[in-house]
C-alpha positions as a Python dict, from the first residue, in 0.01 Angstrom:
ca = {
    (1, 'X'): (0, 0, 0),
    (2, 'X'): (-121, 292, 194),
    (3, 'X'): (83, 190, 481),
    (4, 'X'): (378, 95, 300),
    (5, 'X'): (361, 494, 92),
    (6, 'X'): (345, 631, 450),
    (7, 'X'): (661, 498, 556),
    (8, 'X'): (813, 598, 272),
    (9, 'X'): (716, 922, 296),
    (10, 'X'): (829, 942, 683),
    (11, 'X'): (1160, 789, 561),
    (12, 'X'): (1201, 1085, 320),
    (13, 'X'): (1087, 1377, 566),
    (14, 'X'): (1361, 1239, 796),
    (15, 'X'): (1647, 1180, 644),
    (16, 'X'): (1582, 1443, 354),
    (17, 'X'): (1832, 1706, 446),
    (18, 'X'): (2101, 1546, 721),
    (19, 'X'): (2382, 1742, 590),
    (20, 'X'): (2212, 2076, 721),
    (21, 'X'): (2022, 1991, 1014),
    (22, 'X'): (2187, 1880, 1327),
    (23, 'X'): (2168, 1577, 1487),
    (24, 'X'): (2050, 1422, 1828),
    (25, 'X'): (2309, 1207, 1933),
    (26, 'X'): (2524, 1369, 2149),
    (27, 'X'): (2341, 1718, 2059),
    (28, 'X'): (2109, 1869, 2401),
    (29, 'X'): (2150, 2254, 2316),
    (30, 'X'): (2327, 2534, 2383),
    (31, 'X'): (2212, 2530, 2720),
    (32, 'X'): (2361, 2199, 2828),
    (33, 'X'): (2702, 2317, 2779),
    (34, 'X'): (2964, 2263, 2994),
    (35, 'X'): (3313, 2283, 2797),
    (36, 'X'): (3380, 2501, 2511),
    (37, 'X'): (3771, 2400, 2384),
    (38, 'X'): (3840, 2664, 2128),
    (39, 'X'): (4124, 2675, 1868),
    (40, 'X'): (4175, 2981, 1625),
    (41, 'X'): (4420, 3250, 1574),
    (42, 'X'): (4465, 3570, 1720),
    (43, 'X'): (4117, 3644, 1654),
    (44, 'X'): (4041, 3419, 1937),
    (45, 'X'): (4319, 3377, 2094),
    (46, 'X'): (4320, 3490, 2488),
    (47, 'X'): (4690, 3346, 2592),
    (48, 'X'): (4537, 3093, 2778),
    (49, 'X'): (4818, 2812, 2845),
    (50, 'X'): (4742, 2444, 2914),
    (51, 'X'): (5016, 2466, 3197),
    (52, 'X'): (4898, 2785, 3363),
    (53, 'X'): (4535, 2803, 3598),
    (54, 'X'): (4299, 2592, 3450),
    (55, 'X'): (3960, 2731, 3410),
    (56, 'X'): (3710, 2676, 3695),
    (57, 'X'): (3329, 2800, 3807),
    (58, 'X'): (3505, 3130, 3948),
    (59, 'X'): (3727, 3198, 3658),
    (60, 'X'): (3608, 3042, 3340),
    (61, 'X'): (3877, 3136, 3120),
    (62, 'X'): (4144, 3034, 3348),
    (63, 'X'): (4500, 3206, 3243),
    (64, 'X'): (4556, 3470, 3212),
    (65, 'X'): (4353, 3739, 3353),
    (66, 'X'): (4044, 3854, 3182),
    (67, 'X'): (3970, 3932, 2930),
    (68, 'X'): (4320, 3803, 2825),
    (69, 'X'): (4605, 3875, 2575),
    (70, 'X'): (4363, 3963, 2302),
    (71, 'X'): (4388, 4126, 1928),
    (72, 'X'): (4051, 4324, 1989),
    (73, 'X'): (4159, 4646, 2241),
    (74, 'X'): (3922, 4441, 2467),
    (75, 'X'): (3754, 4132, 2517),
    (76, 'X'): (3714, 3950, 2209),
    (77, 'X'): (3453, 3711, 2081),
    (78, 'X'): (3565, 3373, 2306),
    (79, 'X'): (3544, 3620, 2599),
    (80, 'X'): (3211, 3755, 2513),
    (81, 'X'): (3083, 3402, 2454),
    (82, 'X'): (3216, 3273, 2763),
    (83, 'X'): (3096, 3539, 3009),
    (84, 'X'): (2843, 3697, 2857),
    (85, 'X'): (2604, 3525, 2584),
    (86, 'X'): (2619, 3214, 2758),
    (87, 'X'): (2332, 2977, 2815),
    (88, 'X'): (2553, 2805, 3058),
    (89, 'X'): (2808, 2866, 3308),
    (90, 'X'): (3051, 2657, 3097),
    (91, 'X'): (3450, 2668, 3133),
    (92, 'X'): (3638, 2784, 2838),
    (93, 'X'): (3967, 2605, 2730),
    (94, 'X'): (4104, 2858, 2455),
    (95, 'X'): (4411, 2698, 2250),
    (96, 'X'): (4405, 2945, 1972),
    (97, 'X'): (4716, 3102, 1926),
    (98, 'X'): (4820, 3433, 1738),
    (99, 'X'): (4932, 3378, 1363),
    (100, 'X'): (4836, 3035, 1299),
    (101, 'X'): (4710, 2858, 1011),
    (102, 'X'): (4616, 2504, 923),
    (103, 'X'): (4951, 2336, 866),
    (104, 'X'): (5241, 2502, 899),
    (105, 'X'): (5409, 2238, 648),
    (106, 'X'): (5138, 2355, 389),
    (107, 'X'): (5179, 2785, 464),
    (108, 'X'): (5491, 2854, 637),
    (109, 'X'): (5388, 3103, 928),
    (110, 'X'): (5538, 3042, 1297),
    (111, 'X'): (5518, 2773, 1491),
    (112, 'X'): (5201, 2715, 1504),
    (113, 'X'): (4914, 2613, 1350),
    (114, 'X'): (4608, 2373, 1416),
    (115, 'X'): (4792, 2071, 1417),
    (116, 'X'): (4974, 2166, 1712),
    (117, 'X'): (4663, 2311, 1854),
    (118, 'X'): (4535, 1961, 1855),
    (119, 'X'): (4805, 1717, 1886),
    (120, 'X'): (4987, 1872, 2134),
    (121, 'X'): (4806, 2096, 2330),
    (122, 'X'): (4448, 1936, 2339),
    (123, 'X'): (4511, 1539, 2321),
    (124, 'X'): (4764, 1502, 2621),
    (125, 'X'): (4578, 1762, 2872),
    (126, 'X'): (4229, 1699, 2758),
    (127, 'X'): (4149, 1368, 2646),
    (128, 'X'): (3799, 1215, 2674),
    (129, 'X'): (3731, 1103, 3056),
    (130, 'X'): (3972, 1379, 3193),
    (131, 'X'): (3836, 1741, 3121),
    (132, 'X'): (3484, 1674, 2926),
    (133, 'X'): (3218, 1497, 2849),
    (134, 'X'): (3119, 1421, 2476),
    (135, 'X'): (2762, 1605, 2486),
    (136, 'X'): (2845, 1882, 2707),
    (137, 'X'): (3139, 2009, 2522),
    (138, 'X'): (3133, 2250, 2209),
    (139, 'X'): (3485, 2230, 2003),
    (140, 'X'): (3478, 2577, 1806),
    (141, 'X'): (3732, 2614, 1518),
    (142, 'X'): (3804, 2962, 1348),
    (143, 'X'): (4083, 2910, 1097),
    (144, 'X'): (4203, 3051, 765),
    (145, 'X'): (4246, 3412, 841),
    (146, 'X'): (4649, 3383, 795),
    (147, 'X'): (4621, 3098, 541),
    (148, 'X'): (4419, 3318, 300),
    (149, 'X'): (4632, 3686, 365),
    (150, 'X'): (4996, 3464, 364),
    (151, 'X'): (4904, 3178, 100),
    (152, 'X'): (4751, 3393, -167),
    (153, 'X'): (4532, 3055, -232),
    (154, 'X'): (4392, 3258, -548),
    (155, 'X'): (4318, 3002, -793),
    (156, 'X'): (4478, 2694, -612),
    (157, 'X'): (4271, 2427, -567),
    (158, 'X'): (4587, 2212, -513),
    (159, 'X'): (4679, 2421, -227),
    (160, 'X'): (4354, 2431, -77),
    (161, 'X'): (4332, 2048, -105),
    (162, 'X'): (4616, 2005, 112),
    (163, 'X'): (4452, 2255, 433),
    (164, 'X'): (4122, 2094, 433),
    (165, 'X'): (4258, 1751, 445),
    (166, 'X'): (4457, 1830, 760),
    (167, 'X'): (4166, 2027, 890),
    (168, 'X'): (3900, 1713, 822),
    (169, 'X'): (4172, 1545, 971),
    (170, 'X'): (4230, 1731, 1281),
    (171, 'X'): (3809, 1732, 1347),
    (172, 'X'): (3936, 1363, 1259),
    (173, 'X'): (4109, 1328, 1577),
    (174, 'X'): (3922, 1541, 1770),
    (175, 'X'): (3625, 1301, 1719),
    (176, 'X'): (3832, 1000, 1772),
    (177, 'X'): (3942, 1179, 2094),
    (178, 'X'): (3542, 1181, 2240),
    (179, 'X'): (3463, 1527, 2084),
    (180, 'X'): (3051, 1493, 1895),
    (181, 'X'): (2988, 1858, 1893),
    (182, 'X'): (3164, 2097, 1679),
    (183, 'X'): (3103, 2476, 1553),
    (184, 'X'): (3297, 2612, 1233),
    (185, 'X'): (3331, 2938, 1189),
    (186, 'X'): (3382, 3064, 802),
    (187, 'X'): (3585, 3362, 690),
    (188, 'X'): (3540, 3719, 736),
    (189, 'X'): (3556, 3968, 399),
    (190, 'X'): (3923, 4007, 432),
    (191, 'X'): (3944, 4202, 109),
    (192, 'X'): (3794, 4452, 301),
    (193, 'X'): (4067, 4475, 574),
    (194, 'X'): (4316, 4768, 601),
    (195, 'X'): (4593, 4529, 498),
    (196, 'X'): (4457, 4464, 162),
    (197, 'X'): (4246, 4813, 62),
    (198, 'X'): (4573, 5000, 201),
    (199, 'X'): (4798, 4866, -9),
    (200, 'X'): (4933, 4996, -351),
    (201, 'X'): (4814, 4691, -547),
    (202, 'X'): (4485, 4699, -383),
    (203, 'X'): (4281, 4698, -761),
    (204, 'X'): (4441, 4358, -785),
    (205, 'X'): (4498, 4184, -471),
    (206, 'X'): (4117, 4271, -337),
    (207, 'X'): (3967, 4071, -606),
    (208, 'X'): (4188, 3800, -496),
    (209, 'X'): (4141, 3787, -131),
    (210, 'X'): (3775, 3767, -232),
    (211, 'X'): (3804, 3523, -444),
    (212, 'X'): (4002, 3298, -197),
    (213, 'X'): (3762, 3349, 124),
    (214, 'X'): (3466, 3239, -105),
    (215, 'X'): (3663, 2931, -184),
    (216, 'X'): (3758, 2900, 155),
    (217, 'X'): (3423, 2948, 314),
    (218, 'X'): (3267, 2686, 64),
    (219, 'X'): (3478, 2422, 149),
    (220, 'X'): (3380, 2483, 534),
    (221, 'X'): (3082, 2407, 445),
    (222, 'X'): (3158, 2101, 252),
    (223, 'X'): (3376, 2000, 538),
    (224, 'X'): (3055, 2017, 757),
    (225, 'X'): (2875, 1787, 509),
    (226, 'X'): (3190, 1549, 453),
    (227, 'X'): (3229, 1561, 884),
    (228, 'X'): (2867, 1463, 955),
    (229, 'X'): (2884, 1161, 665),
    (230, 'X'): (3173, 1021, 798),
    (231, 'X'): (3103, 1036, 1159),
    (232, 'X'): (2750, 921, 1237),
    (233, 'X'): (2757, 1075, 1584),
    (234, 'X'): (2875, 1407, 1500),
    (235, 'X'): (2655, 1755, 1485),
    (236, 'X'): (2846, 2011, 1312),
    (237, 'X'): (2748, 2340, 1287),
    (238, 'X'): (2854, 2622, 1071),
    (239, 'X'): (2790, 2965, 1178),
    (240, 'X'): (2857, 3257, 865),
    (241, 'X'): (3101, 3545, 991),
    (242, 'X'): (3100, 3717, 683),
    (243, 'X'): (2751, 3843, 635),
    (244, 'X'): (2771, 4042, 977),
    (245, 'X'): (3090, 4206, 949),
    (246, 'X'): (3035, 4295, 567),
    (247, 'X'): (2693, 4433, 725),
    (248, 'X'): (2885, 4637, 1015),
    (249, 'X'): (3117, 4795, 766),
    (250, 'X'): (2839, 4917, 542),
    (251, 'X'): (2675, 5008, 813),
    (252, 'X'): (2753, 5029, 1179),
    (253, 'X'): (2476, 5131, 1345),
    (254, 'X'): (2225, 4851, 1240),
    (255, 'X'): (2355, 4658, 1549),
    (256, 'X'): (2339, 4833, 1916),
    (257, 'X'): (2671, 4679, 1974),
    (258, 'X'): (2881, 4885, 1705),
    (259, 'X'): (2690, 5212, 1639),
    (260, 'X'): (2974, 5338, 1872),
    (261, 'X'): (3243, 5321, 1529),
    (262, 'X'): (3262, 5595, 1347),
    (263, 'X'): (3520, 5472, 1067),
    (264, 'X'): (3461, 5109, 941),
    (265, 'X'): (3720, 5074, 737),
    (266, 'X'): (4037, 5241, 841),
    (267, 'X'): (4255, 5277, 1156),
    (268, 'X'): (4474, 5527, 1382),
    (269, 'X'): (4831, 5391, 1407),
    (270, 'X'): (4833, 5551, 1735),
    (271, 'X'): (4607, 5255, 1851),
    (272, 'X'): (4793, 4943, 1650),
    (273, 'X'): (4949, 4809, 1978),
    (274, 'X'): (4651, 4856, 2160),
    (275, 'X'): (4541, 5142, 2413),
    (276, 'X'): (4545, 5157, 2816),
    (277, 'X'): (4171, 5102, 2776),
    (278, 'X'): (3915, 5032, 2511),
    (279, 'X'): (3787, 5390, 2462),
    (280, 'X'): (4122, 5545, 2516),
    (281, 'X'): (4135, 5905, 2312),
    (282, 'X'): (4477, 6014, 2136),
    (283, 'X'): (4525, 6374, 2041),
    (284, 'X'): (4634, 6189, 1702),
    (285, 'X'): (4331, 6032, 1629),
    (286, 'X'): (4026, 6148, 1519),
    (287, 'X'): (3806, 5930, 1737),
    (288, 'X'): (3847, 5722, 2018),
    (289, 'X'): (4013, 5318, 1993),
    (290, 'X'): (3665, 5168, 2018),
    (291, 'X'): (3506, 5412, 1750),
    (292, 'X'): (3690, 5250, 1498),
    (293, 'X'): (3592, 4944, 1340),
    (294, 'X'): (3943, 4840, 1303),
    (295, 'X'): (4228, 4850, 1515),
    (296, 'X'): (4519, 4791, 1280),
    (297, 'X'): (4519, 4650, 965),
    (298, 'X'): (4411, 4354, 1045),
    (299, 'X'): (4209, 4276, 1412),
    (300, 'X'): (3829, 4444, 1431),
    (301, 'X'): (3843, 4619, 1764),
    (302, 'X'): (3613, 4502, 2111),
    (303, 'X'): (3285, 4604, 1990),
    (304, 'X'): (3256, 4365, 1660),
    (305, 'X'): (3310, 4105, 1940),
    (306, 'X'): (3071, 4175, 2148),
    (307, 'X'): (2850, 4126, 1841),
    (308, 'X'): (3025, 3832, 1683),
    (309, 'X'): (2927, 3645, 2044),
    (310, 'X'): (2595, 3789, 2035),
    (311, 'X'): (2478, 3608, 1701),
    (312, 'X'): (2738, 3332, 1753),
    (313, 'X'): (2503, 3265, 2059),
    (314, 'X'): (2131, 3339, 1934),
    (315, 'X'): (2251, 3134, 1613),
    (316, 'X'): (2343, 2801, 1847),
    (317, 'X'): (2051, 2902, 2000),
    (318, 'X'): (1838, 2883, 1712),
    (319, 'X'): (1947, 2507, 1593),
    (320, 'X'): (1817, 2458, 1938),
    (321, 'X'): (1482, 2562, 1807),
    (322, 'X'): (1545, 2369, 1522),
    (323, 'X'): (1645, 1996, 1636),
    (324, 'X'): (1382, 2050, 1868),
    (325, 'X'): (1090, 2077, 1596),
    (326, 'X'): (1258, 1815, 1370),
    (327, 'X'): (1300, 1545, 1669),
    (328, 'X'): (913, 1597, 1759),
    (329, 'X'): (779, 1621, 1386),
    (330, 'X'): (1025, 1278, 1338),
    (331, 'X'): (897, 1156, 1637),
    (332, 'X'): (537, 1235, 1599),
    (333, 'X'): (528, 1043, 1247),
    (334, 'X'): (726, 755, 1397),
    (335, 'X'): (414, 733, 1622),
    (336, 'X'): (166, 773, 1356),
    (337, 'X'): (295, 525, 1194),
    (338, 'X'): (303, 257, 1465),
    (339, 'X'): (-61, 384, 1581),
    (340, 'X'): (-161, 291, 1252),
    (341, 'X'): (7, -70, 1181),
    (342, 'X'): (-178, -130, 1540),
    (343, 'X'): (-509, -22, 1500),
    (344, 'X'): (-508, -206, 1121),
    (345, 'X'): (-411, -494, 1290),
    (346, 'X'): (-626, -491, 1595),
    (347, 'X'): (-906, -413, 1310),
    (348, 'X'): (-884, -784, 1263),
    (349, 'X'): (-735, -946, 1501),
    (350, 'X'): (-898, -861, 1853),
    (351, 'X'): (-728, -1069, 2099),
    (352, 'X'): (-360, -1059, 2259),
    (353, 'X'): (-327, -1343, 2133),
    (354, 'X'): (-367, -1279, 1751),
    (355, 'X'): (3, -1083, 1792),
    (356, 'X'): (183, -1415, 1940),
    (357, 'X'): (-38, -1616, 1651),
    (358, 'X'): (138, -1391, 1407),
    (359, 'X'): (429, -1527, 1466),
    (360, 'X'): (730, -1474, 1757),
    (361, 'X'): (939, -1290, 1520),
    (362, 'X'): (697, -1039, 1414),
    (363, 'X'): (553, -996, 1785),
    (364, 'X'): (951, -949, 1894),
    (365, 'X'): (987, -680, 1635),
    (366, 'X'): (626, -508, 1693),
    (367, 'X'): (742, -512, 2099),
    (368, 'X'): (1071, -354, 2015),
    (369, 'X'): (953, -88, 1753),
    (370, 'X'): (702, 33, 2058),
    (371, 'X'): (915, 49, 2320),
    (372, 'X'): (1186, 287, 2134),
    (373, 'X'): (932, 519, 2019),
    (374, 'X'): (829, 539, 2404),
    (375, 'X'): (1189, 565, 2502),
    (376, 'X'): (1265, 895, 2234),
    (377, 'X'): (970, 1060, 2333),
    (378, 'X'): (990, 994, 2731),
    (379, 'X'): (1379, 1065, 2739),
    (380, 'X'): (1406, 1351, 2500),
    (381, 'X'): (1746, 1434, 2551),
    (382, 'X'): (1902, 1078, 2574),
    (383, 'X'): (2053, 915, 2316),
    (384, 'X'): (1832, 690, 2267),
    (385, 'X'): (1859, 291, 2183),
    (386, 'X'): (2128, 310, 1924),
    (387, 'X'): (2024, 333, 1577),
    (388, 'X'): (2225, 3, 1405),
    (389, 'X'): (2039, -223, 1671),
    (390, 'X'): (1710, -91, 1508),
    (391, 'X'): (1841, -172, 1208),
    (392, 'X'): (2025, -518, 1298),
    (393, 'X'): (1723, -659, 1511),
    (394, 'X'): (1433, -535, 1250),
    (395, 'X'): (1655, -706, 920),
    (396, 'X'): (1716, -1023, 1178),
    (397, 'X'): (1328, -1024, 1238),
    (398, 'X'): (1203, -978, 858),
    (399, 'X'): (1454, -1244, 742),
    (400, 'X'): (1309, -1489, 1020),
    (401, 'X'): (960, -1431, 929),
    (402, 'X'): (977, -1443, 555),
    (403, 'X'): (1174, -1744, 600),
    (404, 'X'): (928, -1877, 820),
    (405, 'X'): (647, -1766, 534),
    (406, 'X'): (800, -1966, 294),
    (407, 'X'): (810, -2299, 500),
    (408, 'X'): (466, -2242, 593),
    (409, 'X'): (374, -2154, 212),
    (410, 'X'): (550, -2516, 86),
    (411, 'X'): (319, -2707, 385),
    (412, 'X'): (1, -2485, 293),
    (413, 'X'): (-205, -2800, 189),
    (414, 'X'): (-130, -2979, 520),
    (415, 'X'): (-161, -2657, 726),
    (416, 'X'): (-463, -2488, 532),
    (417, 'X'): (-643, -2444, 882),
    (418, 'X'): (-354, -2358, 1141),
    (419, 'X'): (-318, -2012, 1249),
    (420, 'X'): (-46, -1949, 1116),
    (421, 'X'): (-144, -2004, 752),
    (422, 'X'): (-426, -1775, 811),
    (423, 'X'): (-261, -1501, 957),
    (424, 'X'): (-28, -1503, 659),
    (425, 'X'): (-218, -1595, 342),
    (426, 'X'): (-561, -1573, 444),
    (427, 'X'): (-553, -1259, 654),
    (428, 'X'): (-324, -1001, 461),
    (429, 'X'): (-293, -782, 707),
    (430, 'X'): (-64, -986, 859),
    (431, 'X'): (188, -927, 603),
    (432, 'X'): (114, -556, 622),
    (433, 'X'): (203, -533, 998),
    (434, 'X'): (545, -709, 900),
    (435, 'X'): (584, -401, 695),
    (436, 'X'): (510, -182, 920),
    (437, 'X'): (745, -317, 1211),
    (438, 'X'): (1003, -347, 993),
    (439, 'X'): (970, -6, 816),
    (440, 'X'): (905, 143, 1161),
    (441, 'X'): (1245, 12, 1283),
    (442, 'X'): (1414, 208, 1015),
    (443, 'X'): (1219, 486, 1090),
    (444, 'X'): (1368, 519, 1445),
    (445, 'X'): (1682, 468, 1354),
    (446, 'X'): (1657, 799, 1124),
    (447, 'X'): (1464, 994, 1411),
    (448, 'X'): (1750, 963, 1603),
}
């Protein structure tokens, strides 16, 4: 019973909180990145074209120029990421495009939207076995900025219905397509944007907006848990914009990066197409482009970005941190637990050949249990041996050997002496051990 409560308990440490915490399988850290394929709006959008200079270890943005046709005055976030909070040298494939939403069948915008980002920009130059590798890449989605200021989805649910489904099923085909690692980025306060607070029905529309990016930025979230139920092999991550830049507009010069603004929450129009350079001065303005928080009504200016990459990078970072802990404790129980079933069972039964007397199914499973333990903790960033073999080959074993039980059980009078009645009926631990294997096997599987 005491064995049989520990597995249970390892069982529930495990697999306790899946939706949250990442997962190993395809998973090695921030620092094992070699691809980033970004899609987005003109928050992240760079011009990058999948028919221009493809991005390589000298230029890891590829087209066009750095830092790109960007919304920001300046380098913006994808830049920042790529070239300067890295953990990698890893090549940047940005297929965001300015003004796009979900679904352009769902919000009319232009043209695009992140259908098109994936269907036909992505899956005919950048299939699986052409430009990546499944756990070196990083696919990072920021989307909803235009849905949310162009749908008014105030208080429609319907609406909202519609964009998630073709977002889940975008990831959908993304997956499908070889991508395992993906990073969703929620909603920044857009009631707090120029475009809303500057507006003559401000009193009623911020309220709104509010309401719609908390909506929005919850069902991110649920997308994450809905992404990482459906596909087994996925590790989705969800990293918070709105925290930070509500923090930077109440108060700029909590982060090094944007103590430079001097006006969080307005603009010069002198500066809404953008200056010669970042701190460009006009006799019109009161401070320079980069001392404002935002360039127009709509697009935070350089230095936000520089911070938005910043945590964006400590934050993937951190999960590191994270999986790392949660594989060892995992792992470290797994190993109690075997260490355990063995030493109970050597408690009794001495000899080598006590485990084949137990019975061939049992030793199989005991043999196989050991050796993936050995092979998570030896090859800490592999795979591992998949999960549903665990699982197939431990159910296969318990059936054989309770089968086997029961044969033995309707012979017992003729067989009260053989070995194997006695490791069975006579010598309980026997039975425990099958527990153990078995539970051991599952275990494994839910390190993994």
């Amino acid at each position: 019973m005491v064995l049989k409560a520990v597995i249970l308990a390892g069982l529930l440490v495990v697999s306790g909180d899946a939706s949250v915490l990442p997962r190993a399988n395809y998973w090695h850290g921030f620092s094992k990145i070699e691809s980033v394929f970004s899609f987005g709006d003109s928050w992240t959008r760079t011009g990058f074209e999948t028919s221009g200079t493809q991005p390589s270890k000298n230029n890891r943005l590829g087209n066009p120029s750095y830092p790109g046709k960007t919304s920001s005055n300046g380098p913006n976030w994808i830049d920042y990421l790529t070239t300067t909070y890295n953990k990698s040298p890893f090549l940047t494939y940005n297929l965001a495009y300015s003004g796009a939403v979900v679904d352009t069948d769902i919000i009319r915008n232009n043209n695009n939207d992140l259908v098109r980002q994936v269907q036909e920009k992505f899956l005919p130059n950048y299939k699986r076995d052409k430009k990546f590798a499944a756990s070196t890449s990083l696919f990072a989605i920021f989307m909803g900025i235009n849905d949310v200021m162009k749908g008014d989805l105030y208080n429609k649910p319907d609406t909202l219905d519609k964009i998630f489904k073709t977002y889940s099923g975008e990831i959908a085909a993304l997956y499908k397509a070889g991508a395992r690692n993906f990073l969703l980025l929620t909603l920044p306060p857009l009631e707090r944007a120029p475009r809303v607070t500057k507006k003559s029905d401000s009193a009623t529309r911020i309220p709104r907006i509010a309401k719609a990016v908390s909506e929005w930025n919850k069902r991110v979230r649920s997308l994450q848990s809905s992404i990482q139920k459906n596909y087994s092999k996925s590790t989705v991550f969800v990293y918070d914009t709105y925290p930070l830049m509500m923090n930077v507009m109440n108060k700029p010069s909590s982060y090094s990066e944007t103590k430079i603004y001097r006006d969080s929450n307005g603009y010069c129009s002198a500066y809404t197409k953008g200056t010669e350079k970042p701190d460009s001065k006009s006799s019109s303005c009161k401070y320079a482009a980069n001392q404002y928080l935002w360039l127009n009504d709509l697009h935070p200016t350089d230095p936000f970005h520089k911070l938005l990459a910043k945590d964006i990078s400590s934050f993937l970072q951190k999960q590191n941190d994270i999986l790392k802990r949660t594989q060892w404790t995992n792992k470290t129980l797994a190993t109690i637990v075997a260490a355990i079933g063995v030493s109970a069972f050597y408690a009794t039964n001495w000899t080598i050949g006590a485990l084949i007397m137990l019975g061939p199914p049992t030793g199989v499973a005991v043999l196989w249990d050991l050796v993936e333990v050995l092979y998570l903790i030896i090859y800490t960033n592999s795979d591992g041996i998949h999960p549903n073999a665990c699982i197939i080959i431990d159910i296969i074993l318990f059936i054989a050997v309770a089968a086997m039980s029961s044969v033995i059980a309707f012979t017992a009078a003729t067989l009260s002496d053989s070995g194997w009645y006695f490791a069975f009926f006579q010598n309980e631990q026997g039975v425990e051990y099958l527990r153990v294997a078995t539970g051991f096997g599952f275990m494994t599987a839910y390190v993994k």
